[in-house]
PDB file of N, CA, C and O in Angstrom, chain B, residues numbered from 101:
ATOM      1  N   UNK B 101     123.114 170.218  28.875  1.00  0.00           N
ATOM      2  CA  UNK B 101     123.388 171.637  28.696  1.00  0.00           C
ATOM      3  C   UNK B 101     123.289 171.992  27.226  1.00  0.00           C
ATOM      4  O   UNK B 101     123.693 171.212  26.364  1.00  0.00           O
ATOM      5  N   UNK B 102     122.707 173.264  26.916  1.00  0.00           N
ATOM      6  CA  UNK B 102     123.010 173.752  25.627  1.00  0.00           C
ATOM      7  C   UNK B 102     124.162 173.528  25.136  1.00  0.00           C
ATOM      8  O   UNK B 102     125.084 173.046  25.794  1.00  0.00           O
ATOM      9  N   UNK B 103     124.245 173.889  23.794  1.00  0.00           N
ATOM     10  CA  UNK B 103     125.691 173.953  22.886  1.00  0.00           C
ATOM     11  C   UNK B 103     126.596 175.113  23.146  1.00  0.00           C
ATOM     12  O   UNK B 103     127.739 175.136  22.689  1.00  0.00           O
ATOM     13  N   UNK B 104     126.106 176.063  23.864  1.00  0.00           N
ATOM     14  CA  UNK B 104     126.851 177.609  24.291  1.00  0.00           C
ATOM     15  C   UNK B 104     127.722 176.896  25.885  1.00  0.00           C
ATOM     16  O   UNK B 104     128.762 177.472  26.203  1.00  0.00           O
ATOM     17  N   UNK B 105     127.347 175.939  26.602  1.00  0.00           N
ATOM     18  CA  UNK B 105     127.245 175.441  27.698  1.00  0.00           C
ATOM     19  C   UNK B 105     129.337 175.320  27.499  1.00  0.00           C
ATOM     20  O   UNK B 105     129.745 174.706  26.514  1.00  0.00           O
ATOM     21  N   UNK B 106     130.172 175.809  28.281  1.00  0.00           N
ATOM     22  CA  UNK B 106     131.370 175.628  28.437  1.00  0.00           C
ATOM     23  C   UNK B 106     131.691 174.492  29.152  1.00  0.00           C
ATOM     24  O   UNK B 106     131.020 174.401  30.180  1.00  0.00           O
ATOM     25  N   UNK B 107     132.575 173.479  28.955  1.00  0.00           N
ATOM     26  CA  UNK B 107     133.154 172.479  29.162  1.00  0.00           C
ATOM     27  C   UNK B 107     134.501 172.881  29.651  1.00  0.00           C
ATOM     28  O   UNK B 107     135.289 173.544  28.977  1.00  0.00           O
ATOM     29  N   UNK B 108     134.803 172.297  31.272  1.00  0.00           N
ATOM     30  CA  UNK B 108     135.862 171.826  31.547  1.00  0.00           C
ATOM     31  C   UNK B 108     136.427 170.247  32.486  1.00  0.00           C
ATOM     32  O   UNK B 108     135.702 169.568  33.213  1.00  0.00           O
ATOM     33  N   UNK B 109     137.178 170.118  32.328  1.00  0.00           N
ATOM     34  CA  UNK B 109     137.570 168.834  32.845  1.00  0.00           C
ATOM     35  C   UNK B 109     138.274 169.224  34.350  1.00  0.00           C
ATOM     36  O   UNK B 109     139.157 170.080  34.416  1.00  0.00           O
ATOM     37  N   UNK B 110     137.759 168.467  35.592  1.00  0.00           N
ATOM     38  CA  UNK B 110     137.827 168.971  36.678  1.00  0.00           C
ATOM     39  C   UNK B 110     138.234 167.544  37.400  1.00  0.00           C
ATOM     40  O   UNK B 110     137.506 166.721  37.954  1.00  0.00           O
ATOM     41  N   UNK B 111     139.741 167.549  37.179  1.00  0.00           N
ATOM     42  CA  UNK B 111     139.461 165.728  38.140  1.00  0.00           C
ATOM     43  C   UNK B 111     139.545 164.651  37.072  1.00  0.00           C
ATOM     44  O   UNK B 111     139.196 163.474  37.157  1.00  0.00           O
ATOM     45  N   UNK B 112     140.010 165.217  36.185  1.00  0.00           N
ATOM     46  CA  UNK B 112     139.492 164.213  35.157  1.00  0.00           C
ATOM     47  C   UNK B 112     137.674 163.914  34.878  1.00  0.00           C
ATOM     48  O   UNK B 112     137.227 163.251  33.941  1.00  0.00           O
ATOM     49  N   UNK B 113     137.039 164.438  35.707  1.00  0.00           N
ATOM     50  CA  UNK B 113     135.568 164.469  35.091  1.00  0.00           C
ATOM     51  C   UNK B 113     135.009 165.880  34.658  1.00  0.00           C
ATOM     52  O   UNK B 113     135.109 167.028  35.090  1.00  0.00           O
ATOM     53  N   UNK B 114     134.241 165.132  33.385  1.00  0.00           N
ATOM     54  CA  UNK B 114     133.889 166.919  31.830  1.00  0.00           C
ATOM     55  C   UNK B 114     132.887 167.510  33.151  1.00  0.00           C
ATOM     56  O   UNK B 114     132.350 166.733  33.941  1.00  0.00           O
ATOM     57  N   UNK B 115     132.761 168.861  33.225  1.00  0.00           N
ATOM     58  CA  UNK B 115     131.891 169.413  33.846  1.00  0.00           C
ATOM     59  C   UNK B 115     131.702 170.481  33.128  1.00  0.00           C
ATOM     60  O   UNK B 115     132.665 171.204  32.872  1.00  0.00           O
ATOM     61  N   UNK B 116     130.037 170.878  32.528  1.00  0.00           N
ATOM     62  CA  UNK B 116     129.740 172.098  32.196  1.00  0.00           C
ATOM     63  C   UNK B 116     129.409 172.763  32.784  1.00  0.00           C
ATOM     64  O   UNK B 116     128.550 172.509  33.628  1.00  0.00           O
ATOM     65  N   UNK B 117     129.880 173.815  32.636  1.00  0.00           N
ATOM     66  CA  UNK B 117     128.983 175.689  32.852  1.00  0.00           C
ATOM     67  C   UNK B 117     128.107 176.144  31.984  1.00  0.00           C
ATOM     68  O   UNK B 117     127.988 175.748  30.825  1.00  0.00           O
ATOM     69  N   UNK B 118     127.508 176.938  32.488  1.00  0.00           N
ATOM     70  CA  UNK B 118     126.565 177.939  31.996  1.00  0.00           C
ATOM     71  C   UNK B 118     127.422 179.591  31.645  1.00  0.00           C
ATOM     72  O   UNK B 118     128.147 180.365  32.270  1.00  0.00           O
ATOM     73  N   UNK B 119     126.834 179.511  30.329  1.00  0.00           N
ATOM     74  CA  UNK B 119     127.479 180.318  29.710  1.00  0.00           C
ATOM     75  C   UNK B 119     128.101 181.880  30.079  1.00  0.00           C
ATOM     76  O   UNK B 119     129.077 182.534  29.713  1.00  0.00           O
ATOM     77  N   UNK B 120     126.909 182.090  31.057  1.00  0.00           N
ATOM     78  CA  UNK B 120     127.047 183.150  32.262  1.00  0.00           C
ATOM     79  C   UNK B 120     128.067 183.250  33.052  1.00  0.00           C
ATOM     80  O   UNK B 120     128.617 184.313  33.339  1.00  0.00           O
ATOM     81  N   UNK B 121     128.313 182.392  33.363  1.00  0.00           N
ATOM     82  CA  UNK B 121     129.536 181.662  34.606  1.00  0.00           C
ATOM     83  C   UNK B 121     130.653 182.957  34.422  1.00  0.00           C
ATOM     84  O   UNK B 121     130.907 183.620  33.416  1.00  0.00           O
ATOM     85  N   UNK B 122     131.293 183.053  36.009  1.00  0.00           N
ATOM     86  CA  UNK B 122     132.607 183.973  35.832  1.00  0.00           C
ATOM     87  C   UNK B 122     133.358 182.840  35.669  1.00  0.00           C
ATOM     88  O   UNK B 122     133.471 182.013  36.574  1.00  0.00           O
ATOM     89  N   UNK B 123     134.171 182.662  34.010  1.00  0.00           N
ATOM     90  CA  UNK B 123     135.098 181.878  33.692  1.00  0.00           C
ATOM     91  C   UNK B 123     136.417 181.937  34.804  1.00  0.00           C
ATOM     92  O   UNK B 123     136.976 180.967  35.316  1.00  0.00           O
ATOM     93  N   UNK B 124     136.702 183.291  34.989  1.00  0.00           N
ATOM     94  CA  UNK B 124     138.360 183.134  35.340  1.00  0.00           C
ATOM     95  C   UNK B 124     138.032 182.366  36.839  1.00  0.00           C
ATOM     96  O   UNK B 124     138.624 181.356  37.219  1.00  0.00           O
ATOM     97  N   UNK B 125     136.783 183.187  37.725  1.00  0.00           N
ATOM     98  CA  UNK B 125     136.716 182.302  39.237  1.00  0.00           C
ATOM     99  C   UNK B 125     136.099 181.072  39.324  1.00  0.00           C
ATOM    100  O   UNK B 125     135.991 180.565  40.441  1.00  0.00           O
ATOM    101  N   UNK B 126     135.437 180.179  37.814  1.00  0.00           N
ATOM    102  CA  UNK B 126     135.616 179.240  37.477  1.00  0.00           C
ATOM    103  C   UNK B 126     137.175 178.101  37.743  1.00  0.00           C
ATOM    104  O   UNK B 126     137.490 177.333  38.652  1.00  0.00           O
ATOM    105  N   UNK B 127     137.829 178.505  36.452  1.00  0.00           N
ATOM    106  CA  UNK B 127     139.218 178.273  36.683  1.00  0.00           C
ATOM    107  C   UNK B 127     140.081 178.014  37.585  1.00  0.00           C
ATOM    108  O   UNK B 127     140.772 177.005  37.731  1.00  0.00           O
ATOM    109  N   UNK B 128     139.983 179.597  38.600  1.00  0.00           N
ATOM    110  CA  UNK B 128     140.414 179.612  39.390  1.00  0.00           C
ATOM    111  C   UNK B 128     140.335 178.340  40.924  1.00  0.00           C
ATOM    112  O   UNK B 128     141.191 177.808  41.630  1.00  0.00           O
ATOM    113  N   UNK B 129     139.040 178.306  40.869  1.00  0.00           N
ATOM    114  CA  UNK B 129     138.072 177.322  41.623  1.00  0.00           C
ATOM    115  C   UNK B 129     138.668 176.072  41.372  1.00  0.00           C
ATOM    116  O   UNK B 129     139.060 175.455  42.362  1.00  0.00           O
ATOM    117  N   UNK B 130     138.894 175.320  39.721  1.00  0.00           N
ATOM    118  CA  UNK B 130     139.294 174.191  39.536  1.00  0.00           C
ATOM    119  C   UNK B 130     140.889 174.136  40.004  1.00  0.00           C
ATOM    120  O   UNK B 130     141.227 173.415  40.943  1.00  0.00           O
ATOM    121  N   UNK B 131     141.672 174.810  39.403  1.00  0.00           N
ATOM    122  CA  UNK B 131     143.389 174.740  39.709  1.00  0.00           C
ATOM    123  C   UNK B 131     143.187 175.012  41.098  1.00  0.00           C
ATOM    124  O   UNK B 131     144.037 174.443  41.783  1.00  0.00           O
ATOM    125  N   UNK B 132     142.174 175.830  41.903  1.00  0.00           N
ATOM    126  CA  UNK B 132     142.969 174.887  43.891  1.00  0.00           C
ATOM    127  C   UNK B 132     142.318 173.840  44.134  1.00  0.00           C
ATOM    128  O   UNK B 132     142.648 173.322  45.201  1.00  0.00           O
ATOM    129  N   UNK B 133     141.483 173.289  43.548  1.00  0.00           N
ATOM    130  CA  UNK B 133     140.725 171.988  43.635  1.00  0.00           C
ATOM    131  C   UNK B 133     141.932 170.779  43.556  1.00  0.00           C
ATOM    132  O   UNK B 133     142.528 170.040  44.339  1.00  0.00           O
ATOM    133  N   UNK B 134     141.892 171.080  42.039  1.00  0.00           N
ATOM    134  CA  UNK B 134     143.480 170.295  41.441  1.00  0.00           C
ATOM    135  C   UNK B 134     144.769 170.263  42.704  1.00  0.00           C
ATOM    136  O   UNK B 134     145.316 169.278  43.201  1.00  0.00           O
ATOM    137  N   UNK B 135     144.966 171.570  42.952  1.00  0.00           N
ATOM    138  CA  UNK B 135     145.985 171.410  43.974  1.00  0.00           C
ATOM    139  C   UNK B 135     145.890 170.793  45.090  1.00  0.00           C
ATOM    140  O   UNK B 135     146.732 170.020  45.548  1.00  0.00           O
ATOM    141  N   UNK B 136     144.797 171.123  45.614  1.00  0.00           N
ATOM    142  CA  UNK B 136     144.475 170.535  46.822  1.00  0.00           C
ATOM    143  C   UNK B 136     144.499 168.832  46.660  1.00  0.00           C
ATOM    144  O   UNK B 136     145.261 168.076  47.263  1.00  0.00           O
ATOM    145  N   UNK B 137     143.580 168.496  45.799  1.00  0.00           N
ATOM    146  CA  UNK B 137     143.489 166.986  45.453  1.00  0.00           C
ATOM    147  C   UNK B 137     145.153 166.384  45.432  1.00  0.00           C
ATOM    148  O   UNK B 137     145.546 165.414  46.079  1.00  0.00           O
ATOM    149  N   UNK B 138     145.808 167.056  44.708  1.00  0.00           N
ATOM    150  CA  UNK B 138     147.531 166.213  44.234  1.00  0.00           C
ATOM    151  C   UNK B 138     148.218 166.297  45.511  1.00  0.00           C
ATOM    152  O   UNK B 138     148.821 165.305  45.923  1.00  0.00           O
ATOM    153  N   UNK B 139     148.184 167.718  46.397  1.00  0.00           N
ATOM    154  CA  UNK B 139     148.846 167.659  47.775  1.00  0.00           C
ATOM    155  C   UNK B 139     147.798 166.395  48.756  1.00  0.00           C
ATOM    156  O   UNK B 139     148.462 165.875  49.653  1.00  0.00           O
ATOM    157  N   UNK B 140     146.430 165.927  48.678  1.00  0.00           N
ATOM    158  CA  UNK B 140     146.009 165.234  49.925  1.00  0.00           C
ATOM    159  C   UNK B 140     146.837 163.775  48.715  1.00  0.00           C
ATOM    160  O   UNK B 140     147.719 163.082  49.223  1.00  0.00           O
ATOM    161  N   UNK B 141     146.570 163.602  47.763  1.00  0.00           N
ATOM    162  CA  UNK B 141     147.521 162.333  47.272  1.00  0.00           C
ATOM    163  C   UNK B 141     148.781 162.261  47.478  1.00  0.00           C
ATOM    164  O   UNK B 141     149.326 161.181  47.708  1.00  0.00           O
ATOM    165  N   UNK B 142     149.297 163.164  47.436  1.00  0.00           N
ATOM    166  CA  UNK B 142     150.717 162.466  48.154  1.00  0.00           C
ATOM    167  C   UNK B 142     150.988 162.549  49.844  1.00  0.00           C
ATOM    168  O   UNK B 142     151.939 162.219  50.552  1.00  0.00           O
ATOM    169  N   UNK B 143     149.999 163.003  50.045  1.00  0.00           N
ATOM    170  CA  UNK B 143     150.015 162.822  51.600  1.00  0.00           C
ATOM    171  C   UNK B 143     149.235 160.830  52.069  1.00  0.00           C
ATOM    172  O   UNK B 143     149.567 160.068  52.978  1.00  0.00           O
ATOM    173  N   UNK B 144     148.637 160.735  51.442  1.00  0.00           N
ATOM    174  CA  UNK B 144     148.303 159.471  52.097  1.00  0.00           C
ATOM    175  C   UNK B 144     148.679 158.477  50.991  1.00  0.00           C
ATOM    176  O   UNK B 144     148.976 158.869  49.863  1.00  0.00           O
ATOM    177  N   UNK B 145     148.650 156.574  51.502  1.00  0.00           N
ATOM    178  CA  UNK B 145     149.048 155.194  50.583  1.00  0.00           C
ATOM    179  C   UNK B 145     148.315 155.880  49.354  1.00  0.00           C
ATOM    180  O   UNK B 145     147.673 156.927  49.271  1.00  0.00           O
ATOM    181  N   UNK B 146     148.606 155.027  48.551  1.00  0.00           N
ATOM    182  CA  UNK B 146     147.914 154.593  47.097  1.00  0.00           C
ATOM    183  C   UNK B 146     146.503 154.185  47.207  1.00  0.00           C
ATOM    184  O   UNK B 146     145.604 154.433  46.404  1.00  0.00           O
ATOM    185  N   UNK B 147     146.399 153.262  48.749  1.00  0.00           N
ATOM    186  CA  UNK B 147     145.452 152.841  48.979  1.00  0.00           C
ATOM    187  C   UNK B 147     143.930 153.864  49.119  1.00  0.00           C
ATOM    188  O   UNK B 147     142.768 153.457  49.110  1.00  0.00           O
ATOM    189  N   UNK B 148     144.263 154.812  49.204  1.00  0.00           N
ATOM    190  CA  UNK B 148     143.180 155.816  49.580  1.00  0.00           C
ATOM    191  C   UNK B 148     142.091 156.033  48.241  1.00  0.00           C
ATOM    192  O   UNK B 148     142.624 156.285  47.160  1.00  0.00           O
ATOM    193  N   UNK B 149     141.035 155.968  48.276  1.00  0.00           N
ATOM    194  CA  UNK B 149     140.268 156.305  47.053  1.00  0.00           C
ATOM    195  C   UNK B 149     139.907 158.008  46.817  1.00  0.00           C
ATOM    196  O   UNK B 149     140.029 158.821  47.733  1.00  0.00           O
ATOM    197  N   UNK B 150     139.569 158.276  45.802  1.00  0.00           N
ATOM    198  CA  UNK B 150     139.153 159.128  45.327  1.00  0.00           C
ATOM    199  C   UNK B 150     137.999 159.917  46.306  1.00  0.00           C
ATOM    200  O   UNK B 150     137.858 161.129  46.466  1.00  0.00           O
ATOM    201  N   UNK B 151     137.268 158.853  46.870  1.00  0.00           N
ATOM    202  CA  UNK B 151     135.934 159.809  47.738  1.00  0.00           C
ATOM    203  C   UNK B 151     136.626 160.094  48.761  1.00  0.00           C
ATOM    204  O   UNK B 151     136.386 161.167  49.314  1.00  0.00           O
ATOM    205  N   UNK B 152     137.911 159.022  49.420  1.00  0.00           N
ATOM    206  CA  UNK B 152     138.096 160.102  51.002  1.00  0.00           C
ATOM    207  C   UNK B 152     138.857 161.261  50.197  1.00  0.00           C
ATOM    208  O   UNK B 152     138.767 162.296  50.857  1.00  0.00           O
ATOM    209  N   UNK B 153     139.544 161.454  49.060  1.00  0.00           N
ATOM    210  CA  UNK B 153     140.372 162.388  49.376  1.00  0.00           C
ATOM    211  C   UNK B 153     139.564 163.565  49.309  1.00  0.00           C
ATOM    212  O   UNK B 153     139.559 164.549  50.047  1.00  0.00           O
ATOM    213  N   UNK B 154     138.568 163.173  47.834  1.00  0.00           N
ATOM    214  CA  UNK B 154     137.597 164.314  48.045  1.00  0.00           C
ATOM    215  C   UNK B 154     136.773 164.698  49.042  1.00  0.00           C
ATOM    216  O   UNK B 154     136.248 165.805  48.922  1.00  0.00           O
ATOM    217  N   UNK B 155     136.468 163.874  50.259  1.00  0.00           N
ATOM    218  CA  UNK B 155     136.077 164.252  51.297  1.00  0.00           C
ATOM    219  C   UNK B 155     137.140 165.145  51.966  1.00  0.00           C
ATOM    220  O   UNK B 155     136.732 166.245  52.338  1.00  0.00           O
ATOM    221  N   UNK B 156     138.517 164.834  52.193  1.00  0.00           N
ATOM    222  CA  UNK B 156     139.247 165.441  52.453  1.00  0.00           C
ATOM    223  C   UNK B 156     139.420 167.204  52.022  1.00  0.00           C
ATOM    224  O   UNK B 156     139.711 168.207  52.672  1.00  0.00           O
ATOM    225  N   UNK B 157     139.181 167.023  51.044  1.00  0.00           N
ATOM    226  CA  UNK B 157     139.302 168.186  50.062  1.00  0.00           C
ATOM    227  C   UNK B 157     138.251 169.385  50.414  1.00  0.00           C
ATOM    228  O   UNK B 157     138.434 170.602  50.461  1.00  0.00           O
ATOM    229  N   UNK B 158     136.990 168.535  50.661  1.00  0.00           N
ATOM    230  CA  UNK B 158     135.590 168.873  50.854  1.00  0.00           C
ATOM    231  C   UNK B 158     135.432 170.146  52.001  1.00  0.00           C
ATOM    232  O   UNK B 158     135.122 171.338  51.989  1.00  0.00           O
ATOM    233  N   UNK B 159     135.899 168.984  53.116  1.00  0.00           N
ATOM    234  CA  UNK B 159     136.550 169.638  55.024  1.00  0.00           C
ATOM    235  C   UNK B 159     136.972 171.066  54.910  1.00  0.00           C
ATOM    236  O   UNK B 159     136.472 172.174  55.099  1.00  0.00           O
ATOM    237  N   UNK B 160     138.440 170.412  54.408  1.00  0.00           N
ATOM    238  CA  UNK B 160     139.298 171.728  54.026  1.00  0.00           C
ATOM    239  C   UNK B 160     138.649 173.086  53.430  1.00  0.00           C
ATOM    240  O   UNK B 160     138.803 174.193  53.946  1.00  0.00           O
ATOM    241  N   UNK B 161     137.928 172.832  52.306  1.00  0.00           N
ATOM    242  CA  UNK B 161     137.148 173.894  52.198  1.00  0.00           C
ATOM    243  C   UNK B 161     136.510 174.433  52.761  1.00  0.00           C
ATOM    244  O   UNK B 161     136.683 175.597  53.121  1.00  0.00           O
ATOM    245  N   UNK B 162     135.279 173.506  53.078  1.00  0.00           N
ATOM    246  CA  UNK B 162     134.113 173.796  54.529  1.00  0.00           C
ATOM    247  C   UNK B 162     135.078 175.021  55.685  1.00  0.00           C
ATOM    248  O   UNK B 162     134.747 176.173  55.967  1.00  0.00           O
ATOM    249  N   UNK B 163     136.348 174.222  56.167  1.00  0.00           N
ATOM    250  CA  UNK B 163     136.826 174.818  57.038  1.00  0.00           C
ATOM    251  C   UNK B 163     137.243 176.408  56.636  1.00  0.00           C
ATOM    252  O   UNK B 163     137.297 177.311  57.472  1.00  0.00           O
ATOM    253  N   UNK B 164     137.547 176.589  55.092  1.00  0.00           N
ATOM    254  CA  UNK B 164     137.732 177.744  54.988  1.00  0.00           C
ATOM    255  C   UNK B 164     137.028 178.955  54.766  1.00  0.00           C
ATOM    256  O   UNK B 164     137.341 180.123  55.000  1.00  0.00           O
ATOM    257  N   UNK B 165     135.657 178.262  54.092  1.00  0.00           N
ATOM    258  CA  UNK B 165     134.785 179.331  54.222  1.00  0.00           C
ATOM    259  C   UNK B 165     134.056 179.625  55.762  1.00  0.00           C
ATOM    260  O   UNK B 165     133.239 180.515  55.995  1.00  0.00           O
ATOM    261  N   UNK B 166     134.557 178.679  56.676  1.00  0.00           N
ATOM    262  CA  UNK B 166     133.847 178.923  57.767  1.00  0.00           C
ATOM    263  C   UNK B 166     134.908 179.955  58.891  1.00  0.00           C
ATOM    264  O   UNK B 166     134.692 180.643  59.888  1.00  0.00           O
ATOM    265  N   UNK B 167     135.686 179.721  58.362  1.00  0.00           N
ATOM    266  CA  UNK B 167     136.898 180.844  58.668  1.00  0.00           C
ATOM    267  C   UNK B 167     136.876 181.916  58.256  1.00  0.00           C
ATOM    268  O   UNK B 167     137.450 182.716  58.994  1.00  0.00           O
ATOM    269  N   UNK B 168     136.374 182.404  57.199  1.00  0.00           N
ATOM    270  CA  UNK B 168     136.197 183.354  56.008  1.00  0.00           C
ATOM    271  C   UNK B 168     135.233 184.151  56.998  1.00  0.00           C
ATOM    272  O   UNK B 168     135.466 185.274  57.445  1.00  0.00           O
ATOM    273  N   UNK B 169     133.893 183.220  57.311  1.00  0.00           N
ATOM    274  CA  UNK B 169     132.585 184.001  57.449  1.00  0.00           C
ATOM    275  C   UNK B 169     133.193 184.563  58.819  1.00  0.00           C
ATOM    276  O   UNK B 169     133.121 185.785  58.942  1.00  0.00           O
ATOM    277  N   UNK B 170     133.808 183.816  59.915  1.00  0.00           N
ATOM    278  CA  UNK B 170     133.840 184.624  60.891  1.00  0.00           C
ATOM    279  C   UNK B 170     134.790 186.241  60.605  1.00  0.00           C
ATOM    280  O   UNK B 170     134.375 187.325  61.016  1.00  0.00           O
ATOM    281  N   UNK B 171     135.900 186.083  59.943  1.00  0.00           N
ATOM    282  CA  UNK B 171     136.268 187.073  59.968  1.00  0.00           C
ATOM    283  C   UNK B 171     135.463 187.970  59.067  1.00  0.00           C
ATOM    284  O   UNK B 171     135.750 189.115  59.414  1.00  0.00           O
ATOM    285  N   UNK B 172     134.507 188.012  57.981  1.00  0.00           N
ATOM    286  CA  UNK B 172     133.725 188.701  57.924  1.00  0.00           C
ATOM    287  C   UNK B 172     132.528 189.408  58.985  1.00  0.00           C
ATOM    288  O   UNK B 172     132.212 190.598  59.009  1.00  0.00           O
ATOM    289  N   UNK B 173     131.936 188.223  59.899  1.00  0.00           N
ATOM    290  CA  UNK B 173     131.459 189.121  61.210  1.00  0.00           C
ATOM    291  C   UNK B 173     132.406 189.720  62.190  1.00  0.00           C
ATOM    292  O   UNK B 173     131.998 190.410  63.125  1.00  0.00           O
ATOM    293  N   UNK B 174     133.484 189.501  62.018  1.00  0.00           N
ATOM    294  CA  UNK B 174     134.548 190.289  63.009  1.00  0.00           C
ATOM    295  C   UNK B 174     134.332 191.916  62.637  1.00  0.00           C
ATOM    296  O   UNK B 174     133.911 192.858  63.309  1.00  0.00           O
ATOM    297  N   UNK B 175     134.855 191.798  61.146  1.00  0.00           N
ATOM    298  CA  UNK B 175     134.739 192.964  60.033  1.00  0.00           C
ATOM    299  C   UNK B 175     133.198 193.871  60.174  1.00  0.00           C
ATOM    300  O   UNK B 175     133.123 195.099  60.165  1.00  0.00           O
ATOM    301  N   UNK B 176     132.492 193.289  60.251  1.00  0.00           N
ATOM    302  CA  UNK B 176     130.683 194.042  60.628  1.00  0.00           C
ATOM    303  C   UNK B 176     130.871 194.413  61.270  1.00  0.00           C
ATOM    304  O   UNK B 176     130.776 195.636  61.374  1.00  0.00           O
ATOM    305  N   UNK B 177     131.451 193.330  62.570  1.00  0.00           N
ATOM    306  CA  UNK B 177     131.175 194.384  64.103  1.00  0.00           C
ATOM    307  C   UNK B 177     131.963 195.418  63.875  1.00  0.00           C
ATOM    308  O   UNK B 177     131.419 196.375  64.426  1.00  0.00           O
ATOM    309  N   UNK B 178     132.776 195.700  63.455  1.00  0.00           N
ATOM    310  CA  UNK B 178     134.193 196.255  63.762  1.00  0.00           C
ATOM    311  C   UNK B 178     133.091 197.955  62.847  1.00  0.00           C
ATOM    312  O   UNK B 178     132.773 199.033  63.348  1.00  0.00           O
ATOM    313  N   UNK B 179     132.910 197.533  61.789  1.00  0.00           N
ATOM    314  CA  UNK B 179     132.419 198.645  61.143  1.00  0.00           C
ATOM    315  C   UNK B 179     131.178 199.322  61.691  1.00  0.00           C
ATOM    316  O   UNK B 179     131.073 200.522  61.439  1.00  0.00           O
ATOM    317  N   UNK B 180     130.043 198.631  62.534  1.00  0.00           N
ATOM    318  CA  UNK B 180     129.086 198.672  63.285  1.00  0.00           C
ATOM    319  C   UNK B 180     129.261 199.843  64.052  1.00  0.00           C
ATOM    320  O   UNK B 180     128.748 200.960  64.105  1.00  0.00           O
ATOM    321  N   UNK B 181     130.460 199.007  64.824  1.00  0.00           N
ATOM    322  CA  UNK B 181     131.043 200.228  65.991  1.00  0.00           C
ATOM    323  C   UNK B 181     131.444 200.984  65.786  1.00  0.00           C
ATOM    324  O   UNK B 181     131.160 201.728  66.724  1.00  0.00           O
ATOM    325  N   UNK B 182     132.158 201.613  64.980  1.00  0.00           N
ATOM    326  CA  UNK B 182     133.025 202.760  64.027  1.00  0.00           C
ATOM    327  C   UNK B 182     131.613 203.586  63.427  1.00  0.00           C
ATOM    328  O   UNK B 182     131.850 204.761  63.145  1.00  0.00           O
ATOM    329  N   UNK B 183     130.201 203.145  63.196  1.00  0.00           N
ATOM    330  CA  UNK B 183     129.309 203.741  62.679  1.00  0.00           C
ATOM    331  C   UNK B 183     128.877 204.208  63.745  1.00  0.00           C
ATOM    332  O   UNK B 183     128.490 205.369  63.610  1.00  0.00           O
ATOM    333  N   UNK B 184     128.732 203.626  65.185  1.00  0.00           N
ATOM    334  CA  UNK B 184     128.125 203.937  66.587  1.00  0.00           C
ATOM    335  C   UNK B 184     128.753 204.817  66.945  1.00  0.00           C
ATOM    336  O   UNK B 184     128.204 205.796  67.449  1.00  0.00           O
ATOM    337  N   UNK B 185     129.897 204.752  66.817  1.00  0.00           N
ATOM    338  CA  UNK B 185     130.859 206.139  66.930  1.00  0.00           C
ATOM    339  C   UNK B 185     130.489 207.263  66.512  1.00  0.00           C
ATOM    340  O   UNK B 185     130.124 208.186  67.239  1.00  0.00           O
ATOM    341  N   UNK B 186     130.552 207.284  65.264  1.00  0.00           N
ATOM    342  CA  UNK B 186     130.378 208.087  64.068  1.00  0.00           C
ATOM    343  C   UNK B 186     129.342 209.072  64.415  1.00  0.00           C
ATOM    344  O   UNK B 186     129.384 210.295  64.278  1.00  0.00           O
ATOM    345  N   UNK B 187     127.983 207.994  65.104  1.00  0.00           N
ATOM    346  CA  UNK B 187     126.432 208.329  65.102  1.00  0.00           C
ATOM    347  C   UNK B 187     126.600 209.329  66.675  1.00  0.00           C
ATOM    348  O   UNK B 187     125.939 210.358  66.820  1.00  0.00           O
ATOM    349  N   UNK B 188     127.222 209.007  67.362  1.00  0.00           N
ATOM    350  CA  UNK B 188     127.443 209.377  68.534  1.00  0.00           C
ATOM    351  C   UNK B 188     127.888 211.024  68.999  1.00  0.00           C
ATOM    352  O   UNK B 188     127.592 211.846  69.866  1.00  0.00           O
ATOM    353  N   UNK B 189     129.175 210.838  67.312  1.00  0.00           N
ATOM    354  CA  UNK B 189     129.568 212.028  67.672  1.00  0.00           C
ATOM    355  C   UNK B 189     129.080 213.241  67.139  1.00  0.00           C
ATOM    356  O   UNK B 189     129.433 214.317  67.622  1.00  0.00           O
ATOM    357  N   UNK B 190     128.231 213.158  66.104  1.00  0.00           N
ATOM    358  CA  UNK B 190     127.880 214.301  65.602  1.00  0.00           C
ATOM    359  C   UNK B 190     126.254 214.889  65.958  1.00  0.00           C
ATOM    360  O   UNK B 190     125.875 215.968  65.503  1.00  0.00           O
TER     361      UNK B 190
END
């Protein structure tokens, strides 16, 4: 990365951005990362490595944007129909 290129530490590993980057939903992004990671560590042994938890971590997300998207098509239809309405009545 360039020298403009922002550095943060994510996990204990440096990761740059691009200078463009929205810093704060940057940030934001890392501290529930962080959280998430320290809550799946004290949920399982010592024994657990770093890749399941981040797999763990991974899921959890997956699962939430896939939760996200449906209630965003809930939200379409919902507005769809309210436009069918709309179109209907005038």
């Amino acid at each position: 990365m360039n020298q403009d290129a922002i550095n943060l530490s994510v996990l204990g590993l440096s990761v740059d951005f691009k200078p463009g980057a929205d810093m704060k939903r940057v940030r934001e992004a890392v501290r529930l990362l962080e959280e998430r990671y320290a809550d799946q560590e004290q949920r399982f042994s010592k024994g657990q490595t770093k890749d399941i938890l981040l797999t763990f971590l991974a899921l959890g997300l997956a699962d939430d944007l896939l939760q996200s998207q449906k209630e965003l098509a809930a939200l379409r239809h919902g507005v769809h129909g309210l436009l069918s309405k709309i179109e209907e009545s005038a």
